[in-house]
PDB file of N, CA, C and O in Angstrom:
ATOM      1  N   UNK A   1     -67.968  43.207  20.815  1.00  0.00           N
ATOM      2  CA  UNK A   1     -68.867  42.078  20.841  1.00  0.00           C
ATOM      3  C   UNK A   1     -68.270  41.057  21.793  1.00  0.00           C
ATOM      4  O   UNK A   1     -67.586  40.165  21.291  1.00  0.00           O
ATOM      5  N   UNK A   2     -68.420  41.078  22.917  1.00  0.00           N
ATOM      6  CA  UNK A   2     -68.127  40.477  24.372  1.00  0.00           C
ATOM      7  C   UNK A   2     -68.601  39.333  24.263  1.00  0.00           C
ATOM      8  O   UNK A   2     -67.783  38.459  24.549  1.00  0.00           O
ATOM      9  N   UNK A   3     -70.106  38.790  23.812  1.00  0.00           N
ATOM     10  CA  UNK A   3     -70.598  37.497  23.711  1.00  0.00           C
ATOM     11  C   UNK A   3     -71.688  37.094  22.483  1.00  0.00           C
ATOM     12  O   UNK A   3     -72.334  37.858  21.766  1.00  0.00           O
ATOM     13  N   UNK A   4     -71.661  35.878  22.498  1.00  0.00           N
ATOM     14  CA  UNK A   4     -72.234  35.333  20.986  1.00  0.00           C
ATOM     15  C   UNK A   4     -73.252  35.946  20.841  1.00  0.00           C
ATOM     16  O   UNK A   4     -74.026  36.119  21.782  1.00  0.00           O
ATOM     17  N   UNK A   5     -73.491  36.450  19.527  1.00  0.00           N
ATOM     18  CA  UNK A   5     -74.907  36.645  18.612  1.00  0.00           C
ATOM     19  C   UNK A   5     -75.693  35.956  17.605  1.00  0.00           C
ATOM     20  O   UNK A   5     -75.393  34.786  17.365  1.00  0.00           O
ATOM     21  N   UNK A   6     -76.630  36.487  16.994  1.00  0.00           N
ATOM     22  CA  UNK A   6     -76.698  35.767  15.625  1.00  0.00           C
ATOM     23  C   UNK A   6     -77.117  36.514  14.558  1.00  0.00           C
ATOM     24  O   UNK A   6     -77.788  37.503  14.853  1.00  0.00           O
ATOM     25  N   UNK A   7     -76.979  36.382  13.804  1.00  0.00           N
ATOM     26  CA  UNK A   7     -77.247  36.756  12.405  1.00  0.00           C
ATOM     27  C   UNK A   7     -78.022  36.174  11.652  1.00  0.00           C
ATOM     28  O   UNK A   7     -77.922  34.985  11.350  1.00  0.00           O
ATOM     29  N   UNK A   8     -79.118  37.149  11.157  1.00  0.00           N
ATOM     30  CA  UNK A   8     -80.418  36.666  10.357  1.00  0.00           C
ATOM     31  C   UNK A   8     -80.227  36.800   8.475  1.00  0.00           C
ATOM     32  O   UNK A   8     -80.188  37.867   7.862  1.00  0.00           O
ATOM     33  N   UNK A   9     -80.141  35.533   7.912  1.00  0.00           N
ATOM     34  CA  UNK A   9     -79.625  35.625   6.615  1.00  0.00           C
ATOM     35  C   UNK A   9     -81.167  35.548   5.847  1.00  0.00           C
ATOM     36  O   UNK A   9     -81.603  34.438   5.541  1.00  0.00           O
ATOM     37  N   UNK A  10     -81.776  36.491   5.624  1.00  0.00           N
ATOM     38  CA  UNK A  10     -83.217  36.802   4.554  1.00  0.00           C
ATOM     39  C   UNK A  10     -83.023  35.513   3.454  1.00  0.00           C
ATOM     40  O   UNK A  10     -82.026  35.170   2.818  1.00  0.00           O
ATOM     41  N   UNK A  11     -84.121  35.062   3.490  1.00  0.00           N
ATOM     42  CA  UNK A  11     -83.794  34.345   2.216  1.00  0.00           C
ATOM     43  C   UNK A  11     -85.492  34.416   1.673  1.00  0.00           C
ATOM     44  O   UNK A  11     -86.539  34.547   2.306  1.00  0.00           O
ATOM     45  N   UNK A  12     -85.154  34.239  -0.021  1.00  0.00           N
ATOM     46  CA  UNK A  12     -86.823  34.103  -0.721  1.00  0.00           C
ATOM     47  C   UNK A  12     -86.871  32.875  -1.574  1.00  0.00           C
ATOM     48  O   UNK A  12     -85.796  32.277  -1.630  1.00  0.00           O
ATOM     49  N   UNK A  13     -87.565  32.513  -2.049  1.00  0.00           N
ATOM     50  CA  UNK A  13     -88.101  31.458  -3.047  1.00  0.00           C
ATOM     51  C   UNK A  13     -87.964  31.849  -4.005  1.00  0.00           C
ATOM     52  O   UNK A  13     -87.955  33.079  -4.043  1.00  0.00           O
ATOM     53  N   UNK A  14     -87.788  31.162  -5.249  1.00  0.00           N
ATOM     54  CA  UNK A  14     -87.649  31.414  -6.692  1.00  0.00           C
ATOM     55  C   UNK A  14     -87.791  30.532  -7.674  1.00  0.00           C
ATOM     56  O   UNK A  14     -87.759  29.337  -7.380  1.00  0.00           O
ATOM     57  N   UNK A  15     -88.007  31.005  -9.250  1.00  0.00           N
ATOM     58  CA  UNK A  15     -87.987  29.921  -9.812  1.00  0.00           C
ATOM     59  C   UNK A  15     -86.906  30.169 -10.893  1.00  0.00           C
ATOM     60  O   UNK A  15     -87.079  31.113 -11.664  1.00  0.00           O
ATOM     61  N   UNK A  16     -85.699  29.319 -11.018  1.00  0.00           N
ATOM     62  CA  UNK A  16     -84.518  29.078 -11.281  1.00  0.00           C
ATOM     63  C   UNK A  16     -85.029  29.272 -13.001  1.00  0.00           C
ATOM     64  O   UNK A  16     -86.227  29.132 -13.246  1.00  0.00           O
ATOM     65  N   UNK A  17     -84.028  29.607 -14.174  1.00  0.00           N
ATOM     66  CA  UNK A  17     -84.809  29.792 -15.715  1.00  0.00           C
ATOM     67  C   UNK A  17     -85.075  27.908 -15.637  1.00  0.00           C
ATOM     68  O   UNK A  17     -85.897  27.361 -16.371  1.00  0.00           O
ATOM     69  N   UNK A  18     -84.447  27.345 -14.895  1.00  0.00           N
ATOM     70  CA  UNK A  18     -84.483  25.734 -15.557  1.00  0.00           C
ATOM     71  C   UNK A  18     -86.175  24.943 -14.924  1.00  0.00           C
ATOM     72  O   UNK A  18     -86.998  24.053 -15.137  1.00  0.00           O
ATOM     73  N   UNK A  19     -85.872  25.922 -14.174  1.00  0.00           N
ATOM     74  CA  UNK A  19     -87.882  25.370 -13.813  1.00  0.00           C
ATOM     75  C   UNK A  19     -87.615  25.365 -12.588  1.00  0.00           C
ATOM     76  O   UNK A  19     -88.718  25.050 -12.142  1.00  0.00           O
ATOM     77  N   UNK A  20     -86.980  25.479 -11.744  1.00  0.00           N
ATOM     78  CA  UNK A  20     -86.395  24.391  -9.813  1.00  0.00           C
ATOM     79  C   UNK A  20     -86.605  25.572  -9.548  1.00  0.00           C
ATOM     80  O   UNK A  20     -86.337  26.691  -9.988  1.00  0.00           O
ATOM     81  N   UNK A  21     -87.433  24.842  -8.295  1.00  0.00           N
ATOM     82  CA  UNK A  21     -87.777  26.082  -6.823  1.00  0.00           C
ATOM     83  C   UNK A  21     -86.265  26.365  -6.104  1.00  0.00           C
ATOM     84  O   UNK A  21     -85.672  25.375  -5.675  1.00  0.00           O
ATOM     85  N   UNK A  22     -85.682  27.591  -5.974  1.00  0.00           N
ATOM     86  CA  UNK A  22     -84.208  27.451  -5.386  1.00  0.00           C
ATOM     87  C   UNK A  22     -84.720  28.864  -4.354  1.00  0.00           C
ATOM     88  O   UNK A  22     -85.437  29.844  -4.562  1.00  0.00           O
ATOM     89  N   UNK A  23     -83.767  28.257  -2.931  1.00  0.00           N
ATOM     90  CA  UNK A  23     -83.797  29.475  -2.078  1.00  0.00           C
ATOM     91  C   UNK A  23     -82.772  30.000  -2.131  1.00  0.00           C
ATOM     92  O   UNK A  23     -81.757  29.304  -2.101  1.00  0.00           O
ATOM     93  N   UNK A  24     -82.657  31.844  -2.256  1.00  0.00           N
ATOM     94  CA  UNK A  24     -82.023  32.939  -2.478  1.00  0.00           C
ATOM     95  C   UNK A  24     -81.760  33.725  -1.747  1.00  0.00           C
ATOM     96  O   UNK A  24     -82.583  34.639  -1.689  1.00  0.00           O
ATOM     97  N   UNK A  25     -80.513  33.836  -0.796  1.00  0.00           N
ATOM     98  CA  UNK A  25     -80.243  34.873   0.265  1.00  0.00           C
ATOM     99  C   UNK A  25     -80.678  36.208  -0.306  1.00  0.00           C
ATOM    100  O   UNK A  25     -80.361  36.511  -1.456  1.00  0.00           O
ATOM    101  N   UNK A  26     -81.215  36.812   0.270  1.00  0.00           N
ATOM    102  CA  UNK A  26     -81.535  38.401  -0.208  1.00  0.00           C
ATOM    103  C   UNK A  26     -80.640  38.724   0.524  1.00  0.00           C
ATOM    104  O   UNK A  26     -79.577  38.942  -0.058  1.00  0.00           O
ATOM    105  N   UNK A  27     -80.642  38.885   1.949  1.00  0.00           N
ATOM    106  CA  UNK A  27     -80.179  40.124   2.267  1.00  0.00           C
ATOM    107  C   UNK A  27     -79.523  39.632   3.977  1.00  0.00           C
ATOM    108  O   UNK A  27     -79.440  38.406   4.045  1.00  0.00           O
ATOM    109  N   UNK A  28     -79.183  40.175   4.967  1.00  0.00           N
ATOM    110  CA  UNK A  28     -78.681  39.748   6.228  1.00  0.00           C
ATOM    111  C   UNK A  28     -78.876  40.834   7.225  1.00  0.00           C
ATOM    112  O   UNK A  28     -78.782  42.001   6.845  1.00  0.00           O
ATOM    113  N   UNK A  29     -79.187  40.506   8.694  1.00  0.00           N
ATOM    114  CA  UNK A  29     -79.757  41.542   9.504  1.00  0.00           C
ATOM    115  C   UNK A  29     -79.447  41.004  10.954  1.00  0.00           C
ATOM    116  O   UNK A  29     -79.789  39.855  11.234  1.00  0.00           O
ATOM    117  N   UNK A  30     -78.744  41.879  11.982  1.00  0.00           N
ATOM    118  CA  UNK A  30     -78.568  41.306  12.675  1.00  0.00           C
ATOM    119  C   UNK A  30     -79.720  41.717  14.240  1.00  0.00           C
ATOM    120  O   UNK A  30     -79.466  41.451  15.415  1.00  0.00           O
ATOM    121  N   UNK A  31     -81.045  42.466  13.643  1.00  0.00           N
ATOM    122  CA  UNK A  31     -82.058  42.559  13.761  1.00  0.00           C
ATOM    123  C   UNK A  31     -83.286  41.525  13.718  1.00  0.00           C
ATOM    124  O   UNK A  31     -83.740  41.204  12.619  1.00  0.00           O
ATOM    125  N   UNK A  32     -84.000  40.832  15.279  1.00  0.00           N
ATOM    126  CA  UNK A  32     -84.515  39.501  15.075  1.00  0.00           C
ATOM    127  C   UNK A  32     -86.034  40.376  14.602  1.00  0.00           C
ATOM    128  O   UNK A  32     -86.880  39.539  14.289  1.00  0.00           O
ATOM    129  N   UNK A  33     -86.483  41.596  14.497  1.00  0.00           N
ATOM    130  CA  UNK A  33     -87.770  41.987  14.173  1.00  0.00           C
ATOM    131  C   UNK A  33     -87.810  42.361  12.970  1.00  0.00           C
ATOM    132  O   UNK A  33     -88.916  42.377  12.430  1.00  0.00           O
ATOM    133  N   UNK A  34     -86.579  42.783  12.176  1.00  0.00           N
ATOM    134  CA  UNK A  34     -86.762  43.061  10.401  1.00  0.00           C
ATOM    135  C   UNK A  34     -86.712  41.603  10.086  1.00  0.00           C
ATOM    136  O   UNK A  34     -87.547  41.310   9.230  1.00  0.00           O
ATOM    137  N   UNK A  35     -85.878  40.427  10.576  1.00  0.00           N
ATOM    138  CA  UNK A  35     -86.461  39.247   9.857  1.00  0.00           C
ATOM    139  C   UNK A  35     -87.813  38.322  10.044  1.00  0.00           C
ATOM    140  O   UNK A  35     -88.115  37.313   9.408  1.00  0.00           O
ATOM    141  N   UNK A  36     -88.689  39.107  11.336  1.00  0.00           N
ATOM    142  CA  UNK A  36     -89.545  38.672  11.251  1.00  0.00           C
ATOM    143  C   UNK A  36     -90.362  39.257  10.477  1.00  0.00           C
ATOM    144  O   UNK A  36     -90.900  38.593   9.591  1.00  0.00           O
ATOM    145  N   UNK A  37     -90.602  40.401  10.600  1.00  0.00           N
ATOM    146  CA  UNK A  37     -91.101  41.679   8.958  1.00  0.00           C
ATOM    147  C   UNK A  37     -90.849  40.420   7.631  1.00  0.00           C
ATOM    148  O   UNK A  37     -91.487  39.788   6.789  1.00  0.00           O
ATOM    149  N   UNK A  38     -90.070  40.524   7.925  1.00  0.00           N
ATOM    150  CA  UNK A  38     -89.613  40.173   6.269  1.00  0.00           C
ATOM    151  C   UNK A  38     -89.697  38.812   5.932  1.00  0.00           C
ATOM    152  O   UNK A  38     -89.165  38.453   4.882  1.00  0.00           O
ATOM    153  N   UNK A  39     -90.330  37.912   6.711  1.00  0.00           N
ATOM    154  CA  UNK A  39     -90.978  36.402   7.097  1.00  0.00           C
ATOM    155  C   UNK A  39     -92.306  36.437   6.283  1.00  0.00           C
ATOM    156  O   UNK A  39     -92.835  35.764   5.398  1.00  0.00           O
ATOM    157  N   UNK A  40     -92.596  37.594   7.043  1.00  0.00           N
ATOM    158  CA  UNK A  40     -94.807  38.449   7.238  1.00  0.00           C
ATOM    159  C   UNK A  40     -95.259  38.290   5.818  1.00  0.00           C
ATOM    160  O   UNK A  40     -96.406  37.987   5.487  1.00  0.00           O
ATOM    161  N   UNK A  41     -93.906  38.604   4.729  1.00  0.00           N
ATOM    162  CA  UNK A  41     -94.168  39.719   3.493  1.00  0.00           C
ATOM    163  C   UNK A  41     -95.098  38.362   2.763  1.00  0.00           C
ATOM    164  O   UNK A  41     -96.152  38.667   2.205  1.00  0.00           O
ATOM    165  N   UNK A  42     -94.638  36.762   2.791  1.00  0.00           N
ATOM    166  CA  UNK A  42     -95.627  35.767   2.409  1.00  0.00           C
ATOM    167  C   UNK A  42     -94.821  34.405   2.621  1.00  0.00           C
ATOM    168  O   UNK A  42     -93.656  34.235   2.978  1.00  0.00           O
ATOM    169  N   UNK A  43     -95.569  33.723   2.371  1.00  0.00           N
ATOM    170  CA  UNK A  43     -94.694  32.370   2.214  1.00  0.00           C
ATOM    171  C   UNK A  43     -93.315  32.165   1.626  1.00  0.00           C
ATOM    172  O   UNK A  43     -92.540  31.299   2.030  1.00  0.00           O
ATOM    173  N   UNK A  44     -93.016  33.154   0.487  1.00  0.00           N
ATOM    174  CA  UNK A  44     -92.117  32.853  -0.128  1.00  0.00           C
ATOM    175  C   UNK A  44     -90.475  33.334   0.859  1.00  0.00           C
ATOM    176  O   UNK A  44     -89.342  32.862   0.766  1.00  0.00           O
ATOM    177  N   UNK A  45     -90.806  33.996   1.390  1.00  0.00           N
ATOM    178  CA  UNK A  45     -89.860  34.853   2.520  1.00  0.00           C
ATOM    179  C   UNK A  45     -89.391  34.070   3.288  1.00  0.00           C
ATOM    180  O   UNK A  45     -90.262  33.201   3.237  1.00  0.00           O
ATOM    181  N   UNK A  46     -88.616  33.685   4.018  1.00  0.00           N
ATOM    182  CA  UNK A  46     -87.665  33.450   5.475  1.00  0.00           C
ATOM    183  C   UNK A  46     -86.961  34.384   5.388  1.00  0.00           C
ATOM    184  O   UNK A  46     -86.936  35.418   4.721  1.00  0.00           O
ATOM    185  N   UNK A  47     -85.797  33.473   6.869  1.00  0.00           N
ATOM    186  CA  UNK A  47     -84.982  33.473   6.837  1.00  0.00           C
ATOM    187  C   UNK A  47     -84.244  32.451   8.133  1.00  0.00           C
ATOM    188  O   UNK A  47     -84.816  31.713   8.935  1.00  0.00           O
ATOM    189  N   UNK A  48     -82.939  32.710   7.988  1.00  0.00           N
ATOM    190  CA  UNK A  48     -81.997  31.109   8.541  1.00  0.00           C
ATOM    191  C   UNK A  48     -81.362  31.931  10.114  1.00  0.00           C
ATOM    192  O   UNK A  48     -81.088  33.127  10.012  1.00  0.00           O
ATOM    193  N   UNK A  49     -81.233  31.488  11.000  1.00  0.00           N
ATOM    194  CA  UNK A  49     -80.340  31.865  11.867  1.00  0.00           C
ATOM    195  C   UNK A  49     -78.730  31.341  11.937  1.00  0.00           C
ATOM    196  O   UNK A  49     -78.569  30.132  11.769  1.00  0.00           O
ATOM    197  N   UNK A  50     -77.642  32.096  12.151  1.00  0.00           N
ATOM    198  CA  UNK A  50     -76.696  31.687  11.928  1.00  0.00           C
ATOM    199  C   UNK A  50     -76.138  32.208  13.674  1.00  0.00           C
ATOM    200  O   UNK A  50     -76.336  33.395  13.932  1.00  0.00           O
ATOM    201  N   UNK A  51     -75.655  31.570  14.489  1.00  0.00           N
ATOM    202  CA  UNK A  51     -74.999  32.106  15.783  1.00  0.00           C
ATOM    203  C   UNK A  51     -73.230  32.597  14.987  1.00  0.00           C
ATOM    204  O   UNK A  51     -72.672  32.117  14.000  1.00  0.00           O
ATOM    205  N   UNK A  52     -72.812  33.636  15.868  1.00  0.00           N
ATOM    206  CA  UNK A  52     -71.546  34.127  15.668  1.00  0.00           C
ATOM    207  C   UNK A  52     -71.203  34.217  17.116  1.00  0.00           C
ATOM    208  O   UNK A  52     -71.956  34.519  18.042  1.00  0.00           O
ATOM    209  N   UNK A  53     -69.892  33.893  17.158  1.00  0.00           N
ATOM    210  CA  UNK A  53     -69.078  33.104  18.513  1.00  0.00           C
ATOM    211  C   UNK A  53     -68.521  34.752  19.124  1.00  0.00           C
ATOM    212  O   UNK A  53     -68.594  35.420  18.092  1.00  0.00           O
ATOM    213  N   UNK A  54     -68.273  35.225  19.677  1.00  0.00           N
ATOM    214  CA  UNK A  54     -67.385  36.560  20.125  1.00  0.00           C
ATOM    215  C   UNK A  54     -65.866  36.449  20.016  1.00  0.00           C
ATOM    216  O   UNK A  54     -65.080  37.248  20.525  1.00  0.00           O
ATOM    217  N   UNK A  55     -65.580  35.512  19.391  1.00  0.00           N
ATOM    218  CA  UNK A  55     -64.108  34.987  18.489  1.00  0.00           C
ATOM    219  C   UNK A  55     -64.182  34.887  17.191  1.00  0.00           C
ATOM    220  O   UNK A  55     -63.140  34.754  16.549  1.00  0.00           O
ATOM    221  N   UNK A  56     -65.210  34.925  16.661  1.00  0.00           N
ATOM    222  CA  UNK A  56     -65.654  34.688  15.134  1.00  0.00           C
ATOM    223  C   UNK A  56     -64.139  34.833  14.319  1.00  0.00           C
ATOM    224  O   UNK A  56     -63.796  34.094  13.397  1.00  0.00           O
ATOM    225  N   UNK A  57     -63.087  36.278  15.037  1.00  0.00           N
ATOM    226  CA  UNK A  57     -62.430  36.070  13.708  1.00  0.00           C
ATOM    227  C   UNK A  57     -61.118  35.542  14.181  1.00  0.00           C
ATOM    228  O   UNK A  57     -60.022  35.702  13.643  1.00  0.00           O
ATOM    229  N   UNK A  58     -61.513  34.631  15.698  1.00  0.00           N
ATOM    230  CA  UNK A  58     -60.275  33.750  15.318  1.00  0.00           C
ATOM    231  C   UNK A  58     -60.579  32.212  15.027  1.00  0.00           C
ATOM    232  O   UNK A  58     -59.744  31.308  15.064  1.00  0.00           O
ATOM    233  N   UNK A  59     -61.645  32.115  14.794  1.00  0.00           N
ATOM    234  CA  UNK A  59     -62.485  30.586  14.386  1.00  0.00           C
ATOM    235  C   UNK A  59     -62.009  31.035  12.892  1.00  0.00           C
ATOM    236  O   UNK A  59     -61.085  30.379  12.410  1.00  0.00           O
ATOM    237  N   UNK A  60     -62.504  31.989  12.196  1.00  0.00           N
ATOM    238  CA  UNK A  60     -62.359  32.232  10.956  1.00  0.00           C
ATOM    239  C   UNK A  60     -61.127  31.030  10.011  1.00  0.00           C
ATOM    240  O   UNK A  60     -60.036  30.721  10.492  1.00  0.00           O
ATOM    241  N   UNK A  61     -61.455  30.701   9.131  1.00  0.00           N
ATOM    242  CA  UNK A  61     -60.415  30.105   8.402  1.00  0.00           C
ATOM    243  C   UNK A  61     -59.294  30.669   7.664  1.00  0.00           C
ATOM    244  O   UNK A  61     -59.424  31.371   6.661  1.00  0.00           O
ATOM    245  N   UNK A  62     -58.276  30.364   8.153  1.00  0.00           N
ATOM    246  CA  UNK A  62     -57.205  31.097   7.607  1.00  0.00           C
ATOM    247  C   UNK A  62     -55.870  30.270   6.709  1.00  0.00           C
ATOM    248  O   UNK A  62     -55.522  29.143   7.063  1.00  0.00           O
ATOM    249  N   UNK A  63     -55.442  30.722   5.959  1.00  0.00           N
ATOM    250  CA  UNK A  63     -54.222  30.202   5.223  1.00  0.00           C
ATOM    251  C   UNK A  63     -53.239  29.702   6.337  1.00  0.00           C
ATOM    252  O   UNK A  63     -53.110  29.935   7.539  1.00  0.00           O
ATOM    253  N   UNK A  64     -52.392  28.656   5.115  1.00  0.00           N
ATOM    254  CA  UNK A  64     -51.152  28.427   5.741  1.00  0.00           C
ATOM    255  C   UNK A  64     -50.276  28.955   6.849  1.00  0.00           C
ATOM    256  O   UNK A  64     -49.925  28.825   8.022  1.00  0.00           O
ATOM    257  N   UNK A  65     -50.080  29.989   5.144  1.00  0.00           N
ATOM    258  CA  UNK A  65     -49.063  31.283   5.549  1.00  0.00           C
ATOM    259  C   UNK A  65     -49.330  32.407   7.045  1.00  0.00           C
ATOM    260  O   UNK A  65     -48.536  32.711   7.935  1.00  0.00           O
ATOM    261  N   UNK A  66     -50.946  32.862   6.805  1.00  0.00           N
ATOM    262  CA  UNK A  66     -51.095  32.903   8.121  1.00  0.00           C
ATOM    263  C   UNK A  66     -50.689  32.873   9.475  1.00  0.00           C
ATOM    264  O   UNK A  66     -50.215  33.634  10.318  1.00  0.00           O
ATOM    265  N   UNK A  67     -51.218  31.181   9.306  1.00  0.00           N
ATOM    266  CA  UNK A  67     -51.106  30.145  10.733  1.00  0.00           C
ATOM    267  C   UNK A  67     -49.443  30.459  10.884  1.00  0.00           C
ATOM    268  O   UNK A  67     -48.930  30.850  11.933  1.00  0.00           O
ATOM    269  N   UNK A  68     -48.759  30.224   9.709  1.00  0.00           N
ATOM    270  CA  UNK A  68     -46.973  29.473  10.493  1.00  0.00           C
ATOM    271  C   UNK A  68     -46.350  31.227  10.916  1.00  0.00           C
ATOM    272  O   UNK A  68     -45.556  31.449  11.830  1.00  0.00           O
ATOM    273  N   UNK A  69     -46.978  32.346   9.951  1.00  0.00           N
ATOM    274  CA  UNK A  69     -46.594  33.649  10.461  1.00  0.00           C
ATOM    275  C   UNK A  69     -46.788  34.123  12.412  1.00  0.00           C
ATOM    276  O   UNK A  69     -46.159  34.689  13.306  1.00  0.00           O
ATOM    277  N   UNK A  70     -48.252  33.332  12.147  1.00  0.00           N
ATOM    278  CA  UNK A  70     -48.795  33.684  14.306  1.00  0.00           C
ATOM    279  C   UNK A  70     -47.495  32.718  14.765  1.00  0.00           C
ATOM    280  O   UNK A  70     -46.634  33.213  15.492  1.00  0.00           O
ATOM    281  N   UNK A  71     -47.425  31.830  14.478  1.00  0.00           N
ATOM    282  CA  UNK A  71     -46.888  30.702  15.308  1.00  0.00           C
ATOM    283  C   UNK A  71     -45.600  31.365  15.338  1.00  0.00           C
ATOM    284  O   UNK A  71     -45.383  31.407  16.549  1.00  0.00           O
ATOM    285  N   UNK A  72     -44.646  31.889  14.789  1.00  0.00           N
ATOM    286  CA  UNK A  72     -43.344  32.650  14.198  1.00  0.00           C
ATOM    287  C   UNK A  72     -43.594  33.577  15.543  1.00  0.00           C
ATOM    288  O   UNK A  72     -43.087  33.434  16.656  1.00  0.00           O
ATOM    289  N   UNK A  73     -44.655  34.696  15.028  1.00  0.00           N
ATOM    290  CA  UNK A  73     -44.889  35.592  16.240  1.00  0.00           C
ATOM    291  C   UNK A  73     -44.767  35.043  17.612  1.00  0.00           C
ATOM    292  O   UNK A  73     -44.025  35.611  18.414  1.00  0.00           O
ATOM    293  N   UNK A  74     -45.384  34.067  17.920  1.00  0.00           N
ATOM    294  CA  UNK A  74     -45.621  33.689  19.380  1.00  0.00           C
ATOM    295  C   UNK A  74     -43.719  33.326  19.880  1.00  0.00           C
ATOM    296  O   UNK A  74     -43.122  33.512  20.941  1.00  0.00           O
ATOM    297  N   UNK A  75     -43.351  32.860  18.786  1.00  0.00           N
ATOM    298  CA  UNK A  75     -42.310  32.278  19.443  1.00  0.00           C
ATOM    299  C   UNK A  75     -41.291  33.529  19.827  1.00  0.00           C
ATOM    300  O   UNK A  75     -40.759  33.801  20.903  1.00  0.00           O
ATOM    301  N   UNK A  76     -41.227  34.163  18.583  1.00  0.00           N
ATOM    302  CA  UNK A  76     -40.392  35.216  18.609  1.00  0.00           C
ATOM    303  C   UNK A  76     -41.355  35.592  20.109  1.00  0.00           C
ATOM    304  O   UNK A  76     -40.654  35.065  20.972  1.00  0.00           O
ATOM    305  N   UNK A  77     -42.336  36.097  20.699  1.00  0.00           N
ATOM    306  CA  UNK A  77     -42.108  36.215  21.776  1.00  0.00           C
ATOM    307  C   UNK A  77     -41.898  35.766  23.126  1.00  0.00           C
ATOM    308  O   UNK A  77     -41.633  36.436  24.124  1.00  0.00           O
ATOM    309  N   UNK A  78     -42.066  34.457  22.993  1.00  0.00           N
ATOM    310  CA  UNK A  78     -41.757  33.890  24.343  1.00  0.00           C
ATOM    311  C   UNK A  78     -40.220  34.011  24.409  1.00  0.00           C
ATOM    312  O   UNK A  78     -39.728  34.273  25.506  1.00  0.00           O
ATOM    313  N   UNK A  79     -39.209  33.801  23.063  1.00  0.00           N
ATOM    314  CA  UNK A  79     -37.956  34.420  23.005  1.00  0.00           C
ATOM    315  C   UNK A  79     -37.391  35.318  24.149  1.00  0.00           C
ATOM    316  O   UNK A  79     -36.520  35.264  25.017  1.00  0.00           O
ATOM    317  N   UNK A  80     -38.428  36.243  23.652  1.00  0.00           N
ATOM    318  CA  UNK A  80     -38.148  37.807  24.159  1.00  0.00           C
ATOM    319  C   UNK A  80     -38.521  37.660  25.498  1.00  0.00           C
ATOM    320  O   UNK A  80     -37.585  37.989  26.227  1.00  0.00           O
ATOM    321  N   UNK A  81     -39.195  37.413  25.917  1.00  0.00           N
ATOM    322  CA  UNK A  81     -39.907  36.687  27.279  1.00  0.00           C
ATOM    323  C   UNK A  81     -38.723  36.374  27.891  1.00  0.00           C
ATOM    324  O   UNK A  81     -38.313  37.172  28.734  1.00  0.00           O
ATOM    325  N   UNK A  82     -38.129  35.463  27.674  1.00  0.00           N
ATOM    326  CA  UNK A  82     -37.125  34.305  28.611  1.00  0.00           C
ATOM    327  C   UNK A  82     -36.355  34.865  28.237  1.00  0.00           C
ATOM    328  O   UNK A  82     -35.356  34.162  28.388  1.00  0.00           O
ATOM    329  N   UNK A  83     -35.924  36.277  27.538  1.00  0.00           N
ATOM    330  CA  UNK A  83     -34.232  37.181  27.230  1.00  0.00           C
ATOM    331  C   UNK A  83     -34.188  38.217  28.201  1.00  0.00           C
ATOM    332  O   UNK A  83     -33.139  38.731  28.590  1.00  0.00           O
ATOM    333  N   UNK A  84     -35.704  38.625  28.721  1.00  0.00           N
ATOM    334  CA  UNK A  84     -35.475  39.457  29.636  1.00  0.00           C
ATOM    335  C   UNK A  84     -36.003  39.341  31.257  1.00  0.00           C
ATOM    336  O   UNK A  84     -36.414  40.135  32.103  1.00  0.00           O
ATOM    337  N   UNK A  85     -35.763  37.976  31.184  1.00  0.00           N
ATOM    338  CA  UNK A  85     -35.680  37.071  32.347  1.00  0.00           C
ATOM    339  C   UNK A  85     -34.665  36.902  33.262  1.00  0.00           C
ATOM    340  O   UNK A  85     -34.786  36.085  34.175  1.00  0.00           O
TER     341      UNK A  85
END
């Protein structure tokens, strides 16, 4: 995945046991003609567009531990870098 996409998150209408109209992800498609299908089916149907970056999983949110582990990595290699310099 070279460049951004998006992702179609289905969503329907409902009525919650407490009485409230609440919208309900059904389902996700990264197909823009099944979420228009699935728009068609009535009023109660959408769905949301969401764009995804072609980095998505380094935007992603990550732990601490994570982050200070890459940062560890990087150094340990520029280390190695400037040892065999």
């Amino acid at each position: 995945m070279n460049r951004p996409t998006e992702i179609f998150v289905l969503t329907r209408l409902a009525i919650s046991p407490e009485g409230h109209v609440v919208a309900q992800n059904i389902g996700a498609t990264f197909d823009i003609y099944l979420a228009e299908a699935h728009r068609a089916h009535g009023v109660e149907h959408d769905f949301e567009r969401h764009p995804i970056s072609a980095n998505w999983f380094e935007d992603a949110e990550r732990s601490s531990v994570v982050s200070a582990m890459r940062e560890f990595r990087q150094i340990v290699e520029q280390m190695q870098a400037e040892a065999l310099r």
